[in-house]
C-alpha positions in Angstrom: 42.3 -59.0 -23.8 41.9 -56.2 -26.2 38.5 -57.8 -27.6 37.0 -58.4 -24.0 37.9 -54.4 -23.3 36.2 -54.1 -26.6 33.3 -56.2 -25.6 32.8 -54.7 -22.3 32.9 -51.2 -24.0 30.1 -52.4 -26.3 28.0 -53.5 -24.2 28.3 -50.6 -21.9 27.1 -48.3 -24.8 24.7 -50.6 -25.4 23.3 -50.4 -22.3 23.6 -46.4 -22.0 21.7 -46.5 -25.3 18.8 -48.7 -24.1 18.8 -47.1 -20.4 18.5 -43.7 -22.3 15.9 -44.4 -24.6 13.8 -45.9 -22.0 14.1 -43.0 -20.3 13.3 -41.1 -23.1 10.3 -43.1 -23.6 8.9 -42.6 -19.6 9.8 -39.0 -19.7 7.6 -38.4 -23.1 4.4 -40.7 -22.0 4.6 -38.6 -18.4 4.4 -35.5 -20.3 1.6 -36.9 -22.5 -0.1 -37.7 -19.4 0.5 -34.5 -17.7 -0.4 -32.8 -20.9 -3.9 -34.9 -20.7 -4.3 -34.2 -17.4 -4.2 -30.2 -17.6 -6.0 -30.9 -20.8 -8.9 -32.3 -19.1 -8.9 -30.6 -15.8 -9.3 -27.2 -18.2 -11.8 -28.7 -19.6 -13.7 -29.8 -16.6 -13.3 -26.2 -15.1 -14.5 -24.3 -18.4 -17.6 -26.8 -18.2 -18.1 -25.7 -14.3 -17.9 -22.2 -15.3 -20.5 -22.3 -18.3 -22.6 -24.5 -16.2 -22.5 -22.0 -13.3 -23.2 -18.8 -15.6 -26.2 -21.0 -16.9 -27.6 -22.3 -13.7 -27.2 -18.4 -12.3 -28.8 -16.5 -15.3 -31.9 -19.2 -14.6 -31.7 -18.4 -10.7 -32.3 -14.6 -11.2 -35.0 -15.2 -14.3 -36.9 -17.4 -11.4 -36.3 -14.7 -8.5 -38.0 -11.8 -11.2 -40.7 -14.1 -12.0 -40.8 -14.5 -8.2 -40.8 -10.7 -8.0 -44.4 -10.7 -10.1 -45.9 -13.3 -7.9 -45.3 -11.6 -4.6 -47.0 -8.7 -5.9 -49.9 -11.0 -4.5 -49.5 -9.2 -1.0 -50.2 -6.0 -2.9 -54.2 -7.5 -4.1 -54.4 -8.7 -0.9 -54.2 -5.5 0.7 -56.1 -3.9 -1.7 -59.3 -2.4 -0.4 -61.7 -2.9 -3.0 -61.8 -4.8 -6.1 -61.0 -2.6 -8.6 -57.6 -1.7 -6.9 -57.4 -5.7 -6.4 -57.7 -6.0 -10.2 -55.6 -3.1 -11.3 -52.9 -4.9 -8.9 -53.8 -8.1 -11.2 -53.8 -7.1 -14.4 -50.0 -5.6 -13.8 -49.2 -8.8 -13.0 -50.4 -10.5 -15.6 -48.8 -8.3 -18.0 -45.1 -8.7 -16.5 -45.5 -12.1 -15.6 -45.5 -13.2 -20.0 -42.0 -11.5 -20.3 -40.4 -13.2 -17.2 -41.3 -16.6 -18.7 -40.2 -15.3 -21.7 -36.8 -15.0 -19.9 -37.1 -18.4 -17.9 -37.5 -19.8 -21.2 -34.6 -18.6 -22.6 -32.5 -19.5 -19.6 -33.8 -23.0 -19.3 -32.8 -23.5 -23.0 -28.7 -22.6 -21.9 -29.2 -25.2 -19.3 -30.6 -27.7 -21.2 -27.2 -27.4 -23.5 -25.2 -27.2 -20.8 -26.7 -29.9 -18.3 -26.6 -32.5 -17.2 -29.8 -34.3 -18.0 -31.0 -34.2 -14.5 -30.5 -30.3 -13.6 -32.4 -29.9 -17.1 -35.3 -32.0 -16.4 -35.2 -29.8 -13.2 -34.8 -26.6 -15.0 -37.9 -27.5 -17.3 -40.0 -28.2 -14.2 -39.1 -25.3 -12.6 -40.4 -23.2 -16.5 -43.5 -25.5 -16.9 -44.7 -24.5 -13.3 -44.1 -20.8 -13.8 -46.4 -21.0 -16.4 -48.8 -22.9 -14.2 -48.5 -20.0 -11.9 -49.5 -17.6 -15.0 -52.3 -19.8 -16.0 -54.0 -19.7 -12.6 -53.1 -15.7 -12.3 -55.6 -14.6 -14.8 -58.8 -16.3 -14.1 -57.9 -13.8 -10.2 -59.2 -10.6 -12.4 -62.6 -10.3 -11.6 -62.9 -13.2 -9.2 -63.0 -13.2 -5.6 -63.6 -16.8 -4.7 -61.3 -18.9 -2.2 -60.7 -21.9 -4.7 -59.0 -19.5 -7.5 -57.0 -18.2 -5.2 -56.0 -21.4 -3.7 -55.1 -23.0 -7.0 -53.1 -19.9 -7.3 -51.4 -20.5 -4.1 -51.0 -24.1 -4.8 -49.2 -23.6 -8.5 -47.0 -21.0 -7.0 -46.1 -23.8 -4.4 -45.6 -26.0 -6.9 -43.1 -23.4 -8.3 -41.1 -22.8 -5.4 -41.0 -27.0 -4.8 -39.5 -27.2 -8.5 -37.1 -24.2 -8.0 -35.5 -25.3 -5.0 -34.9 -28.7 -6.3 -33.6 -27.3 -9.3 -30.8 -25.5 -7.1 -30.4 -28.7 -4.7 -29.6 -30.1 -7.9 -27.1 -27.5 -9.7 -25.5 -27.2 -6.6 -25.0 -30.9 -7.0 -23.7 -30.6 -11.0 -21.0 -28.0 -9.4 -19.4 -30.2 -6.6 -15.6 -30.8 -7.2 -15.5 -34.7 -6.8 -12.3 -36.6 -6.0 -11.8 -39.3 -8.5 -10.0 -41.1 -6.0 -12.5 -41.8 -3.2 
């Protein structure tokens, strides 16, 4: 009787032994996994943030640039063409550096991304300097078609610049994995 005691006792440790080490085993690969986890959601969240900074440092570069263009009101209600030109010529002259800055902005997007809100950023540079390529041939030139391709790149502009934020906005959302 002694040896079945004995026996029972073994296999009793035995089984503590393989109970605990399974255990240990499930209780070091969940805190691996929550490890992971708050590993990636900080992660996730630091990319959100650099996106955002990016995608906001290119909103106000567009809304500047957008504060040149709307100086258009301005030769509009010019009285005579000189003051018109004056009017035009400022423009012309801040509308370089506020590219300059678009450009620089686009460039953090692009690193940041993704693809798609870059592609969008780009569009929303390359027809800002379609606005600035139609602005100068308005010094010194009255006609309706200038101004119309004018109008018509700066509508171009906006197009591209609101589809850039449809599409940052998009890059932003907080998705559920789970459904």
């Amino acid at each position: 009787m002694a040896d079945s005691g004995l026996w029972v006792g073994v296999l009793t440790a035995l089984t503590a032994l393989g109970a605990s080490s399974i255990t240990a085993r499930a209780a070091s690969r969940a805190a691996l996994l929550q490890a992971r986890t708050t590993a990636r959601a900080e992660a996730l969240r630091e990319q959100r943030d650099r996106r955002r900074s990016a995608y906001r440092e290119l909103m106000g570069c567009a809304h500047s640039f957008s504060a040149v263009t709307w100086r258009i009101d301005e030769v509009d209600a010019a009285d005579d063409r000189e003051s018109k030109d004056r009017v035009l010529r400022q423009m012309h002259e801040r509308i370089g550096p506020a590219i300059g800055d678009m450009n620089r902005a686009m460039h953090e997007v692009r690193l940041d991304g993704p693809a798609e809100v870059s592609a969008a950023a780009d569009r929303v540079r390359d027809k800002a300097r379609r606005v600035q390529a139609t602005l100068k041939p308005l010094i010194g030139d009255a006609s309706p078609e200038r101004r119309d391709a004018y109008d018509a790149a700066f509508r171009d502009f906006r197009d591209a610049y609101i589809a850039f934020i449809g599409l940052a906005r998009g890059a932003l959302e907080v998705k559920d994995e789970d459904g």
